[in-house]
N, C-alpha and C positions, 0 to 999 in steps of 0.2 A: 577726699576731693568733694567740692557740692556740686549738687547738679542742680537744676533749671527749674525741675519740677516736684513732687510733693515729697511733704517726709517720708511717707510708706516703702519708697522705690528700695529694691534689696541690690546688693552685688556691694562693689569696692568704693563705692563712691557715698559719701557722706550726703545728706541732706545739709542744704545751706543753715537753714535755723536750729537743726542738732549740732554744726560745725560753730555758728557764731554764739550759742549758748554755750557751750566749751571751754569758747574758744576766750569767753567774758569770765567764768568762771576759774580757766586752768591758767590761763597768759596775764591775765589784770590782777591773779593773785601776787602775781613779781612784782609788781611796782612800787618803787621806789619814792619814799619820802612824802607822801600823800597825794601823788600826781592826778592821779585819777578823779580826786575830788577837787583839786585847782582849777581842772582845765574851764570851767566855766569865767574862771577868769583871769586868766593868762593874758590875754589881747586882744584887739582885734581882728589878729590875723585865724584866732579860733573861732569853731562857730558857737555858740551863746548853746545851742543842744545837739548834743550827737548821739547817735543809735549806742553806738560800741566806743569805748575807751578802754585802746588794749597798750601793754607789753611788752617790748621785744627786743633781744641786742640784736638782730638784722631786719631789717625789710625790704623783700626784691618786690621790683613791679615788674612783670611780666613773666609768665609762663610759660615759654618760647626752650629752646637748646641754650641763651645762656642765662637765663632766668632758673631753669630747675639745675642746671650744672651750677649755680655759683649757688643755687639756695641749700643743696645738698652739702657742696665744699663747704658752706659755711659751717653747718654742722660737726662733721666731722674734721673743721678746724678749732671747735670749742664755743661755739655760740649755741648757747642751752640752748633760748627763745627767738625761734625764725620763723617770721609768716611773712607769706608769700601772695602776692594780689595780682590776680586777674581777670581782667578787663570782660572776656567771654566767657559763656557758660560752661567751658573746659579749657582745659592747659593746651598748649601744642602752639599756638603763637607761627609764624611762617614755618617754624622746623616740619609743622606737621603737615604741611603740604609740598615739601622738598623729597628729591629722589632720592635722599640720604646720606649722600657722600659728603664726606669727610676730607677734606682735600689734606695733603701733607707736601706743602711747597720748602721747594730749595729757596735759601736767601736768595742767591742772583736772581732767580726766577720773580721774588717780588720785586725787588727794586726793578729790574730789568724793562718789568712788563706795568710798576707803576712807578716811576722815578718818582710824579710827583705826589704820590701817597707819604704819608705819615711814617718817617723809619723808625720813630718808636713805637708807635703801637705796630709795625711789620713785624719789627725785631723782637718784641714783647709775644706776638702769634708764633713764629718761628724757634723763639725758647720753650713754650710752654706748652704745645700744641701733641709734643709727646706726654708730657706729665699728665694731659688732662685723659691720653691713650691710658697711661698707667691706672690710672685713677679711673678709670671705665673700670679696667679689669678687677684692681682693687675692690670694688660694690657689685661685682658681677653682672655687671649690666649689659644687656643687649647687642653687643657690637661686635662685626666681623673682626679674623685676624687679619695683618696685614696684605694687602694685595699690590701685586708687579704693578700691575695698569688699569687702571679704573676708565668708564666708559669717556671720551672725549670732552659731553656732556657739563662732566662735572669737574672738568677745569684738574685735575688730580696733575700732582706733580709725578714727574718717573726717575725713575734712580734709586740710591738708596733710603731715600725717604719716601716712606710707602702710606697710602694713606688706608682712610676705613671705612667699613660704611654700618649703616644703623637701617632698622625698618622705622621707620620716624614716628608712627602710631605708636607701634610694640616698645620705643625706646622712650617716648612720650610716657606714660600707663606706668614704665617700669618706677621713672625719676618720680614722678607724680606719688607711685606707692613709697619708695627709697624714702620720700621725705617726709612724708605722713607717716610712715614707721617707726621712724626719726623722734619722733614729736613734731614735727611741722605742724603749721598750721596755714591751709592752703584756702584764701576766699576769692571765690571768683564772683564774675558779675559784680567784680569791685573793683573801679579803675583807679588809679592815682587822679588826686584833684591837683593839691600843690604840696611844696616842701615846706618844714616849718623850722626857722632858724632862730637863736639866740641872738643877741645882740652882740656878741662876736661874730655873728655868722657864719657860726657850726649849724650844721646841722641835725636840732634832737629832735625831727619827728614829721609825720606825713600826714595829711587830710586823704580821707579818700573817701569814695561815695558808696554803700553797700545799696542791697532792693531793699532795706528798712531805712538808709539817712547816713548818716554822713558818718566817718570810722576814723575817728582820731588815735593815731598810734603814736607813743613815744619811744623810742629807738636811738642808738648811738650809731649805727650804720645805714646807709639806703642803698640800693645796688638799683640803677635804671637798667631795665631790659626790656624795656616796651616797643622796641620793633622797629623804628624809622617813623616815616612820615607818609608812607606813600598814599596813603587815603585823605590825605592835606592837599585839597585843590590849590589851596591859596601859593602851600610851598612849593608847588609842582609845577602850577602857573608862572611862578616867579625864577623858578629854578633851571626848569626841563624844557616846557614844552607848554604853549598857550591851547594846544591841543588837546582833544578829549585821548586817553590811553586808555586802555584794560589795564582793572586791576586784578594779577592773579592768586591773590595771595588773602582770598575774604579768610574770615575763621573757619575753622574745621566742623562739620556736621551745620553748613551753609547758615550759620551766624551772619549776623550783620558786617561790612565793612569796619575795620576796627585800628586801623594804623594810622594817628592822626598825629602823630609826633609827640604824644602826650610827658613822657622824660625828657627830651628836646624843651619841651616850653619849660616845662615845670625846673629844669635845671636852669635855664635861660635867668628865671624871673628871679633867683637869688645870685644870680651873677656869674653865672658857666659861660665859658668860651665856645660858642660852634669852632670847629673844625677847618683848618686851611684851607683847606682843597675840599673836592670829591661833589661839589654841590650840583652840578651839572650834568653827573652823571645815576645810572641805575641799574641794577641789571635786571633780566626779562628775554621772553622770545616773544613772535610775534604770532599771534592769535587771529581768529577769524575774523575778517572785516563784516559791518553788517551789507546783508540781512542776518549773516549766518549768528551763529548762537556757541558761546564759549562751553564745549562740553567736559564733563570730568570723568577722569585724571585728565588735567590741563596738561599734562606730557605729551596726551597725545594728539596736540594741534598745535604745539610747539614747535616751528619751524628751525630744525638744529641744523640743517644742512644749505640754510639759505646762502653762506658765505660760499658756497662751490657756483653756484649759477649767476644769473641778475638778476637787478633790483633796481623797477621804475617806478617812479611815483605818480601821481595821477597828474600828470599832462605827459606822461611816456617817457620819462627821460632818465638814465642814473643818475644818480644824485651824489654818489659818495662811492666808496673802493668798498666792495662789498667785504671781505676780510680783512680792511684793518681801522676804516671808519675814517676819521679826522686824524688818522698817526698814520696814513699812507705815508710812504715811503721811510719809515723807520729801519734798520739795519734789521740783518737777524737773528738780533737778543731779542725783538719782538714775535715771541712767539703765542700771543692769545687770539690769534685770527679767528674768529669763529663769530655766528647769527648774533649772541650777545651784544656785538658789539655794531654789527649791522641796524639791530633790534634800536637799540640809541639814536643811531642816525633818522630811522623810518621816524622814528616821535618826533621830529624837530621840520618833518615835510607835510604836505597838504594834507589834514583830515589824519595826521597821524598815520597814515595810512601808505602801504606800498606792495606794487604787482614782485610778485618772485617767480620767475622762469627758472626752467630747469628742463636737462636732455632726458632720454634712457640712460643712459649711463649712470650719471649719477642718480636718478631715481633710484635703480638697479643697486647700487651703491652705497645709498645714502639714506633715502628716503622711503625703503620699502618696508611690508610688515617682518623682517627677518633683520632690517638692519635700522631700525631706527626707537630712539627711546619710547618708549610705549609700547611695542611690538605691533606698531598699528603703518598701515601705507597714511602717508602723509595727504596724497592729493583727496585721496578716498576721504581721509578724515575730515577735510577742509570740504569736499560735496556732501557729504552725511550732516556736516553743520548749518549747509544753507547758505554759505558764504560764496563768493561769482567765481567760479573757476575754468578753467578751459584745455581743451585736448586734442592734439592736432597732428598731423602728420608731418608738415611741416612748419616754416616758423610764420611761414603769410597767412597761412590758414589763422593759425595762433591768434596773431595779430588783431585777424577779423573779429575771432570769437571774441577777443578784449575789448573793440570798439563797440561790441552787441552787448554788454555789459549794461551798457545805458549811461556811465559814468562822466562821460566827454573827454573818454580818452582814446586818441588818433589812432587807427591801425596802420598806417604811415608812419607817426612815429616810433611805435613800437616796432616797427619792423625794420626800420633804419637805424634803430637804437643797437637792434639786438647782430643785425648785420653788422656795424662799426667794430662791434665787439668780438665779433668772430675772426673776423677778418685780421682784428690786430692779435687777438691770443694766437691764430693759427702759427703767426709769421711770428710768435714768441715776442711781441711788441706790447701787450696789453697795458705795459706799465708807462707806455708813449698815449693811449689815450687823453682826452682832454682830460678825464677824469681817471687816472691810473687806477689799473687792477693790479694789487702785486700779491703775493703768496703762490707764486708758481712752482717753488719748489716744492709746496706742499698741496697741491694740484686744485689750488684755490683760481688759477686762472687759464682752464682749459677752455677750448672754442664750445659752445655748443651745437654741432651738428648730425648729433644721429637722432634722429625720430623712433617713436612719436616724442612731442615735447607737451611739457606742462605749465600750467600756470595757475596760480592763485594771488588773490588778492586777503590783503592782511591786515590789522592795524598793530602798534606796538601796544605789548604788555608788559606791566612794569609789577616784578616782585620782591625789589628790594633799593633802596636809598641809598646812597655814599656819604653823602653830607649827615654830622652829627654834631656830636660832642668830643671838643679836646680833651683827652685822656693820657695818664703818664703809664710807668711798665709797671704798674700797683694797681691800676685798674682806678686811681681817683681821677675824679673829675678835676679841671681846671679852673681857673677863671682868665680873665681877661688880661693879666700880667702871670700867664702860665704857674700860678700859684694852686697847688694844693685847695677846694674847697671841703673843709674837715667834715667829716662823716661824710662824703659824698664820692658815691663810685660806680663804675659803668659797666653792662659787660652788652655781648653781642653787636645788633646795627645802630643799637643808639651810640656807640662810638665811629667816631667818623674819620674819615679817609684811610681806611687800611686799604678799599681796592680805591683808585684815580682812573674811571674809564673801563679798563679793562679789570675782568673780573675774577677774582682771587678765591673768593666761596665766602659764602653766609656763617654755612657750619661750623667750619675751622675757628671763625672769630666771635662765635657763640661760645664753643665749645672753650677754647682758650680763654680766654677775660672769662669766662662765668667761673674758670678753675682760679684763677688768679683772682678776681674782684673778690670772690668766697672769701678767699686764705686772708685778705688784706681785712676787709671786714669785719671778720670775726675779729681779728685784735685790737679792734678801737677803742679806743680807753671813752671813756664816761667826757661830756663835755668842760672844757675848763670856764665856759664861760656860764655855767648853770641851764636849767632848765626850763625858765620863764622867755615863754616864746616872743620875740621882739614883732613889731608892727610889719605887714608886709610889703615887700619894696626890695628891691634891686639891691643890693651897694656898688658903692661906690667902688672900682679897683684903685684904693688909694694908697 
């Protein structure tokens, strides 16, 4: 693995410039037919001088759960030569800010809870999602046995499909080592620029950018695992929310912001299909509004129990059904009611931003340091961050402290908002509000009346994209007449709509596609249309 800073540094991790002299010496010894000394003039679509011209029958971008799970499958599906690029000054990508879990969903339960998700890549996570279990334990890598019930949190299916969990650092470190002991060869602080295609428009090979210049690699496979888009204002603007959001998901050891949709474009520009669905949605909980200040582990300012109380936006009013969002009133085969999906709504209201009330009870309940993720009290968390909170004995008091806020929001209406609502959960009505609350059988819609009650105010944060790349149950990419684009494959959130809305897990669809995109990649045969890189441009899907 390289790290950031000089050669000297000892432990497990390579120096970048002992890693890419190596890596020119051991990987550019393979190459095939005098590539290495053509590439100055292959095209234009190459650059005229490049640092490194390496080698490889696979290349993943991204060192994320399905970045190092498909870099390793490749491996030990027969691909000598695999290097691996990433972007930050270590691997771990969102896995390594996740709480670990593993989800292991029943079919109904995805279709159910996203009809309009992708049923092949569902059905492709739903196949494979034990094998890539198997293959954990196969490499001996890091991961829990099966457990009954996983925390609410993490979305885990119940029944006989049990899901797992991973310490995401320790499981990061392991795959990282796995693969470098492999022979990998793993460059960070090297992101994907663009894809390089033949004039068939296969794909034999990648640009990328190293800290010495540009890293021309020729390959017969690519596996995108670059993460999503969420640090894409433009796609975020366009997609989610014209509002500013938190992002929670910067790189690990507080790197720069790093998820710009970079396999997204780079797939786009040789002619991949984005994804049906899923563009409007993300998942995320909701974080400290300012002044306060987002502190880490972001677990624990993550509001998981917001769906049991309300949620007003800044002119006092609910906006949405706090547990089921814009799928209120669905039967119940919907069963993803939880803050996620609250979390979406609050992004799409004023300043991104929304009050979450709450009784003793549920505090008690939900949000204390004994029962909530992080092991931390949630209101406490939210005052220790600095962000406007309030605590009252009753709900007028409440009200007040919210209009002392400064924000220019009514303690009148907060107080009649939260009355309305009481008053119709009491009499079991809540779902006759003008704004129904339903989830009562699962005590998403109880009155709140016992004091003292709580409040904080929040904006939404966003940790992961829906919208991607069309992908088939091989893990290849698409194009725009759902055709196969040769050498080209996806794993993790750069494939898009496995969840629609409600949220299915990150991990699960890392972890699967990275087992599956591996196995398919390793067996790509050599390009039929040769090596000599065509001019770059789109094609046509003709």
């Amino acid at each position: 693995m390289a790290r950031k800073s000089n050669d000297s540094e000892k432990g497990p991790f390579l120096s970048r410039r002992q890693l890419l002299g190596g890596a020119a010496a051991g990987v550019a010894a393979g190459a095939v037919g005098g590539f290495a000394n053509a590439a100055q003039a292959l095209s234009p679509g190459v650059p005229k001088r490049v640092a490194q011209e390496l080698t490889a029958d696979v290349v993943v971008a991204g060192a994320g759960m399905g970045g190092l799970t498909a870099a390793v499958r490749a491996q030990h599906s027969g691909a000598q030569r695999v290097i691996l690029l990433e972007k930050a000054a270590q691997p771990g990508g969102t896995c390594a800010h996740s709480a670990g879990g593993v989800a292991n969903r029943e079919w109904d339960d995805m279709r159910n809870n996203n009809p309009d998700g992708d049923p092949v890549v569902q059905r492709t996570v739903y196949d494979n999602i034990e094998r890539f279990f198997s293959f954990m334990e196969e490499i001996n890598a890091p991961i829990t046995q099966p457990v009954d019930r996983m925390p609410e949190e993490f979305q885990a299916a119940t029944g006989e499909r049990q899901g797992r969990t991973i310490a995401p650092v320790v499981w990061v470190r392991f795959m990282a080592g796995e693969f470098e002991g492999n022979g990998g060869t793993l460059l960070t602080e090297t992101p994907l620029v663009k894809l390089l295609t033949n004039a068939q428009n296969e794909v034999i090979g990648v640009l990328a950018r190293g800290p010495d210049g540009p890293v021309h690699i020729r390959t017969k496979a690519v596996i995108l695992a670059t993460g999503g888009w969420m640090h894409n204002h433009q796609l975020v603007n366009q997609n989610i929310t014209r509002h500013h959001i938190i992002q929670r998901n910067v790189s690990h050891w507080r790197e720069t912001p790093l998820f710009t949709g970079d396999g997204f474009f780079a797939a786009s520009e040789v002619g991949a299909a984005p994804s049906k669905g899923g563009w409007d949605g993300f998942y995320g909980h909701l974080l400290p509004a300012r002044p306060g200040r987002v502190m880490e582990p972001m677990v624990n300012v993550s509001m998981y129990h917001g769906q049991y109380g309300v949620a007003l936006n800044m002119y006092g009013r609910r906006f949405t059904d706090e547990s089921a969002g814009k799928w209120a009133g669905r039967g119940p085969e919907f069963t993803r009611r939880n803050e996620q999906i609250l979390n979406q709504e609050v992004a799409r209201q004023p300043e991104g931003s929304s009050i979450y009330i709450w009784d003793e009870p549920i505090n008690q309940e939900r949000a204390c340091a004994e029962c909530a993720l992080g092991g931390v009290d949630k209101w406490l968390a939210y005052q220790n961050a600095g962000a406007p909170v309030a605590h009252a004995e009753t709900v007028q008091e409440l009200a007040d402290q919210i209009e002392g806020w400064g924000r220019g929001i009514s303690s009148e209406t907060v107080h009649q908002q939260v009355t309305e609502y009481n008053e119709a959960a009491a009499a079991d009505k809540a779902w006759a509000l003008p704004i129904p609350k339903t989830g009562a059988e699962q005590g998403h819609a109880n009155p709140l009346t016992t004091g003292p009650f709580y409040a904080i105010l929040g904006t939404a944060g966003i940790t992961a994209t829906y919208g991607g790349l069309r992908a088939d149950s091989q893990g290849r990419v698409l194009d725009r007449l759902d055709r196969p684009i040769p050498g080209l494959f996806a794993a993790g959130i750069d494939i898009g709509n496995f969840s629609n809305y409600a949220y299915l897990g990150n991990l699960i669809l890392g972890g699967s596609y990275g087992f599956v995109s591996g196995s398919y990649a390793a067996r790509q045969p050599e390009p039929a249309g040769g090596w000599v890189v065509a001019p770059t441009g789109a094609p046509s899907p003709s």
